[in-house]
N, C-alpha and C positions, 0 to 999 in steps of 0.2 A: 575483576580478577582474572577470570577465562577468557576477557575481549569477548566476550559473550555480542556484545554490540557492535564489531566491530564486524566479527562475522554475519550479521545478521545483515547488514550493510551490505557487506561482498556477498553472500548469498544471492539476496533483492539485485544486484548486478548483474550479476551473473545470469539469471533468471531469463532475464530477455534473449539474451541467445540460447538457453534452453528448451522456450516453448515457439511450436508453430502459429504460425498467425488463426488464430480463434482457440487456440490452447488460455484457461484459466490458470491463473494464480491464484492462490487464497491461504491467505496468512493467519494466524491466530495467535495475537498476542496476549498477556496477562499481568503487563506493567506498562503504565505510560510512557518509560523510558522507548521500550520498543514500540508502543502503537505511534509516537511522534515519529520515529525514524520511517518506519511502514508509510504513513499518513506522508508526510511529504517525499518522500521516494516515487507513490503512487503519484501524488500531482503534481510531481516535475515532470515524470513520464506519462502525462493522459492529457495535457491541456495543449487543445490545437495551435494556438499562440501565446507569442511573450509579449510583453510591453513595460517599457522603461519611460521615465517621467522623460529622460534625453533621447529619446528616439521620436521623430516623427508620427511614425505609426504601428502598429502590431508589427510583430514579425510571427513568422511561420517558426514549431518550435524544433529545432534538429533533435529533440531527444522524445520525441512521441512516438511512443511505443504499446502505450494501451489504452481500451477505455475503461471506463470504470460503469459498470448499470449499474449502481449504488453511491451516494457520497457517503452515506453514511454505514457505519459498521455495522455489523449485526449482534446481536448481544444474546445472550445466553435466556429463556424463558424463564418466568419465576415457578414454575414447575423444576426446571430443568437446575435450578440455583438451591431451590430444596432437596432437591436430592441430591445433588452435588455441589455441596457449597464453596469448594474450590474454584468451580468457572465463573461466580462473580464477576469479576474482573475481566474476564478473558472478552474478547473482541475479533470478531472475523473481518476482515476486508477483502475482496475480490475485484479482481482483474480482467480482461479481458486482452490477450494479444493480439495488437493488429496488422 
């Protein structure tokens, strides 16, 4: 309705020319719609190379831009779910600029 997603997209864009190299990112989403978008934005931007069934070999990737010290997200504790049973869902993923 608000492109809610669409912003969240161009934010995540944007983002890279916001932070300095070793500057973090970290997101926190609360619906799978946005952790899919986060989640592959992040590993388009953090994987040293591409490879295509019709290419030869790897290539180097033009859009590496961060790494990631986590693949996986971090998740809310079950302490932290009892008390606040709204972050459930929610999910952190982090970045690193490089």
């Amino acid at each position: 309705m608000n492109a809610e997603l669409v912003r969240l997209s161009e934010a995540l864009e944007k983002s890279i020319a916001c932070l300095k190299p070793g500057g973090v990112l970290a997101v926190i989403t609360f619906h799978s719609l946005e952790d899919r978008i986060v989640k592959q934005f992040l590993r388009r931007h953090s994987e040293k190379t591409i490879d295509r069934p019709e290419w030869p070999e790897a290539r180097p990737n033009p859009d590496l831009a961060f790494e990631l010290p986590t693949r996986k997200p971090f998740a809310p504790s079950v302490l932290e779910q009892k008390n606040n049973p709204r972050s459930r869902s929610s999910k952190l993923r982090v970045a690193v600029r490089l």
